[in-house]
N, C-alpha and C positions, 0 to 999 in steps of 0.2 A: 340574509344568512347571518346568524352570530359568527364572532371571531374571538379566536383563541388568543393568548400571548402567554406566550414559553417564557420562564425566567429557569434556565440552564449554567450546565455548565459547560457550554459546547465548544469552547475558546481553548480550554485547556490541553494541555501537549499530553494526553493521556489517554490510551487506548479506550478503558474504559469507561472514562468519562464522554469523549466524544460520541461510541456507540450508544452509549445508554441515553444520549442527549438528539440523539438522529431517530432513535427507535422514538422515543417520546412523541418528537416531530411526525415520525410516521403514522403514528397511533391516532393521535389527534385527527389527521386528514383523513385517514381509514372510516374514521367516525361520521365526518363529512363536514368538518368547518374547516372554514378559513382560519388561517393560521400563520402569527409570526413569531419567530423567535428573538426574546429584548436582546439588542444591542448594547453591549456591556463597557462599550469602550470611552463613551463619555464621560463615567464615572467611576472606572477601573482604578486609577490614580488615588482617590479618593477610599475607596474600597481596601485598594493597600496599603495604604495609612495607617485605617484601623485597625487592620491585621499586625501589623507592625507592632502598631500599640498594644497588640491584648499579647505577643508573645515578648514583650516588653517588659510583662507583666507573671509573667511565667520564667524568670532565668533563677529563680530558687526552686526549680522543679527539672531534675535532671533526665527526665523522659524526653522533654522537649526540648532541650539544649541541645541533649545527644541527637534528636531527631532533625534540629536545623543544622548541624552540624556537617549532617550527610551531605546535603544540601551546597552549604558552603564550601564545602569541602570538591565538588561537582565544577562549582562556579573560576576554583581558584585555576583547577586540573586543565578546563577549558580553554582558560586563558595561556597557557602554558606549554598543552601538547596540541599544536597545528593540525596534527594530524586527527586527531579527536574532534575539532573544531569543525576540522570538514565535512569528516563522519555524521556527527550532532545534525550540521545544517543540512543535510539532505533528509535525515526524517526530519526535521523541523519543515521542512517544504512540503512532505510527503501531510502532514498536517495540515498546515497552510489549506493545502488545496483540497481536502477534504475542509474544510470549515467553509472556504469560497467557495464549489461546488452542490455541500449538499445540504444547508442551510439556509432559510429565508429570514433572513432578519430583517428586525426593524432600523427605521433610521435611526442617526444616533441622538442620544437624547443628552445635552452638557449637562445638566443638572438634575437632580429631586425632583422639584418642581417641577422644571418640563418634564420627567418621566412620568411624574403622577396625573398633568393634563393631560400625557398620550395613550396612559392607560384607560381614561375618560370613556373612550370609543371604542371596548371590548365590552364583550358578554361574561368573558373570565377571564382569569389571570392565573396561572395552573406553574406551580414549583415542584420542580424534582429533577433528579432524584438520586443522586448520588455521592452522601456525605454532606449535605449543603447546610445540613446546620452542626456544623461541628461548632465547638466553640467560638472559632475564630471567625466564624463564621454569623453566627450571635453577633458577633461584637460590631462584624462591621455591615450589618442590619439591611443585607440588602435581600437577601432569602428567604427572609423573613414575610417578604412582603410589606413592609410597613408602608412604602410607598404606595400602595393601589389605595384607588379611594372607597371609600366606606360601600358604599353603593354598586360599586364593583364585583361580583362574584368571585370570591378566591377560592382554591383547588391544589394543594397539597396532594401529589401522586407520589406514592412509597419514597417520601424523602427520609434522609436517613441522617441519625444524629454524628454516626458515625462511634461513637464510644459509648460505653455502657452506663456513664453518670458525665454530667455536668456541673459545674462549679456552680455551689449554693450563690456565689452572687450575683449569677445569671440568670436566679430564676425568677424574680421577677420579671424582669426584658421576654421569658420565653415563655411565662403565664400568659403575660398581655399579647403576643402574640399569635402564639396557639389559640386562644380564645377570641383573633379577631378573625381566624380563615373557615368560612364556612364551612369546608369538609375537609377533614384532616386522615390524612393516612400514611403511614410508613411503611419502610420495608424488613425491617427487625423488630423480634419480640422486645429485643432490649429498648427501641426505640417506644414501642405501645406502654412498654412498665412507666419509660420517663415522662411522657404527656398526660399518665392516667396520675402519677404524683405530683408532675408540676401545676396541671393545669385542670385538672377531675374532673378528665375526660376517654370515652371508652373506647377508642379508634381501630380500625381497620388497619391488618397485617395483609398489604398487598404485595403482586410479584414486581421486580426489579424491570423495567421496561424493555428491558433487551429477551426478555423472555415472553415479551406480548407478542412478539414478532415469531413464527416459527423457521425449523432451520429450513424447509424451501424457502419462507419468504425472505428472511436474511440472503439465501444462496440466488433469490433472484435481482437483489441487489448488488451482490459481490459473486458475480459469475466463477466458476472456480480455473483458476489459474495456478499451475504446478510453479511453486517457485524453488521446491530442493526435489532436484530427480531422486536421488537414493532414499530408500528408506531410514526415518529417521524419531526421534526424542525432540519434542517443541519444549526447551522451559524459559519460564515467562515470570523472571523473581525482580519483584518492586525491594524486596528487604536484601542485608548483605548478612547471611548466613552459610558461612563454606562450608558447613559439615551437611545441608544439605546439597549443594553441591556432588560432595564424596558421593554419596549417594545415589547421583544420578548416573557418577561415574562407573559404578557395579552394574545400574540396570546396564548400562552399554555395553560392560563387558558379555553379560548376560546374552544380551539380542542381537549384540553384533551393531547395531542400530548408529545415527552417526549420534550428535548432539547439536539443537541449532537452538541460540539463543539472542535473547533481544538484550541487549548488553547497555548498562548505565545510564537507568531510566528515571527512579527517583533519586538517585546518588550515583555516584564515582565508588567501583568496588573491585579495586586495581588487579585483586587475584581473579576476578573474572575472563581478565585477558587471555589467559590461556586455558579457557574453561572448553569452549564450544569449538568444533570442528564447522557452523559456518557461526557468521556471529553478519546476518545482513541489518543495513542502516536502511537499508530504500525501501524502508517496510510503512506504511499509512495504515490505517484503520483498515479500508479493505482487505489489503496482503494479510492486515494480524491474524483479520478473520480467515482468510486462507491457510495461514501456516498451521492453524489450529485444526481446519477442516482435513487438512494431507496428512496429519503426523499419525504416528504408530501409538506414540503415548505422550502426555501430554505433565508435566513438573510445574506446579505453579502453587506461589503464596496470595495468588492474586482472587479475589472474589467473581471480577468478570472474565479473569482464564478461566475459571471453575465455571461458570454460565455456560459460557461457549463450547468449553470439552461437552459438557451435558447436553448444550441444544444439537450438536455433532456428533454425540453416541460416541465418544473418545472412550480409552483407555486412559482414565485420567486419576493422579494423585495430588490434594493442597497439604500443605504446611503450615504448618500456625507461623505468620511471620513476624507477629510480637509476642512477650511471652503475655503469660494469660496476667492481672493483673494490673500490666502496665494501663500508664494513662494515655500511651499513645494506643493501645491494642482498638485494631477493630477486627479480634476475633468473632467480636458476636454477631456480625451478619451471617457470617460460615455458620452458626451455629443454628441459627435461626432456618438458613437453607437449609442444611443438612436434614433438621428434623422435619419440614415438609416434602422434603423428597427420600427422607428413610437411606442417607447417604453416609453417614457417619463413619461407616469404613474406608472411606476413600480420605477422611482427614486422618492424616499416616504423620508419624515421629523417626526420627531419622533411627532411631532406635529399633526398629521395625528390621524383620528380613527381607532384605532385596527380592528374595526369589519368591516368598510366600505372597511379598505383594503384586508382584507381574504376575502371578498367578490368580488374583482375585475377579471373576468375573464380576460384571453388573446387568442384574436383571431390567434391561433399558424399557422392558416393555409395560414393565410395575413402574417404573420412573417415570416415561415418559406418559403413561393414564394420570398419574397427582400431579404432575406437571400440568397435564392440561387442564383438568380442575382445576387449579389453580391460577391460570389463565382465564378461565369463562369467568371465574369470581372477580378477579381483578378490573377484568373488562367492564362488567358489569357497574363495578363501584364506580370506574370514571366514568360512565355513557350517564349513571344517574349524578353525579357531580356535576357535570357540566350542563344538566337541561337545570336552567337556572330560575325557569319562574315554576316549573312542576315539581321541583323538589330541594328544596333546602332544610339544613339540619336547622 
């Protein structure tokens, strides 16, 4: 039987990262190969180095300063309030044990080198999908694939650049690469524009992995488990933006509704503290999926809160959580989604009437028919990517 090898991002302390990196995994065996996910940890070290160096490289560009600053800013809070500390480590556990449970990885490989001999003994080598080639990403060249050997079949699934242009001096690094992986697909139009000018080539706009999975199959992984009795507002904000907040605070008064939030996820956003009436930490990839599955309505700047409201049939509103522009923005995924699911009303500005948007129904029935087209297509492009000697580009 051929074998697969995942290069993910399943390691990461991030809800949507780790689903979309388990769906992948799912999708794959669904298919019917064996399958492991690379083991990251050998050359993690390494990896942050060069990440290091490229925003090292970036401190005369004040998107990105402001953006690690969050960051920093997280790291110093932690060390400071105890009480936080504790909080932190119990969903850093709740992680934890979703990576040791539902992930098959590979051994760990110290080196390049050995990773490139243990890639030797696959059929493919399949990357995605979520942001993995952002810049910094580029730099520290492991998403890339550069290490699989020539001979190897590589498979790009709706990996995404994450922002709408990359820095001209990366593009040669991202010509040579794009044009070493057999079959290239992303999951943004903005992503398709940049491979067609860096590398002229015409690729495939596939769906985000988490949406190959439907919401029985998801629900029969994550059995459903009430974890807020009262009816309530799920919001799920990676950005620190209080006036959407305000915002949330009307629909409540509105619905009566409580407010439960996943509290200082990418950053420390200290007026959050008294944002949510529950604010739970012992929340793991499963629970998130749950709290999203029980809520009444659903507040999020997040691209995979937006997935999961939709594959849940939620009452759901995003936010643009960068302004349009910036070089951190990855609005263009939303945008990208929106226009294959004909959703563009539910990207809402705090500017918006409260009441006129509780009031917007969604026709889930028209959504979820291009949804699912949209799934047979996607499927389709990996079942033919990965039969390796009947069909290469």
């Amino acid at each position: 039987m051929e074998k697969v090898a995942i290069v993910s991002c399943y390691f990461q302390k991030n809800y949507g990262s780790m689903l979309q990196s388990f769906a992948t995994q799912k999708i794959v065996n669904m298919l019917g190969y064996e399958h492991e996910t690379i083991c990251i940890d050998g050359i993690y070290k390494e990896l942050q180095k060069a990440k290091i160096k490229h925003y090292l490289l970036q401190l005369n560009n004040f998107d990105v300063v402001k953006g690690k600053l969050g960051f920093i800013k997280k790291s110093i809070v932690k060390k400071i309030n105890k009480e936080l500390t504790r909080q932190m480590a119990i969903r850093d556990e709740k992680f934890l044990e979703f990576k040791n449970t539902r992930f098959k990885l590979s051994r760990t490989c110290k080196s390049r080198q050995e990773l490139t001999d243990y890639c030797k003994d696959f059929s493919s080598v399949l990357v995605g999908s979520d942001q993995l080639w952002l810049p910094s990403n580029i730099d520290s060249d492991y998403y890339t694939l550069s290490f699989v050997p020539d001979k190897v079949n590589k498979v790009s699934y709706a990996t995404s650049f994450g922002v709408s242009n990359i820095p001209e001096r990366q593009w040669e690094k991202a010509n040579e690469f794009l044009n070493r992986i057999n079959h290239v697909s992303v999951r943004e139009e903005a992503g398709q524009q940049i491979v067609k000018e860096i590398a002229n080539r015409e690729v495939k706009v596939v769906c985000d992995p988490t949406f190959l999975l439907t919401a029985d199959q998801w629900a029969e992984e994550f059995p459903s488990k009430r974890i807020i009795k009262e009816k309530y507002i799920f919001c799920y904000f990676l950005g620190n933006n209080p006036e959407q907040r305000d915002f949330v605070r009307k629909a409540k008064e509105i619905t009566g509704f409580k407010i439960v939030a996943l509290l200082h996820l990418d950053e420390y956003v200290k007026s959050d503290c008294n944002f949510p009436d529950y604010a739970p930490f012992d929340i793991g990839p499963a629970e998130f999926f749950n709290l999203i599955r029980q809520a009444e309505y659903v507040f999020t700047d997040s691209f995979h809160g937006t997935v999961f409201s939709v594959l849940n049939q939620k009452k759901f509103f995003t936010y643009r959580r960068f302004k349009e522009g910036s070089s951190l923005s990855t609005n263009s995924r939303m945008h990208s989604l929106f226009n294959v699911l004909d959703l563009h009303e539910r990207f809402i500005t705090v500017e918006q009437d409260v009441n006129e948007c509780l009031m917007k129904e969604i026709d889930y029935k028209t959504v979820l028919e291009k949804l699912d087209s949209f799934r047979k297509e996607s499927i389709n492009y990996l079942i033919r990517a990965l039969e390796t000697e009947k069909n290469r580009e």
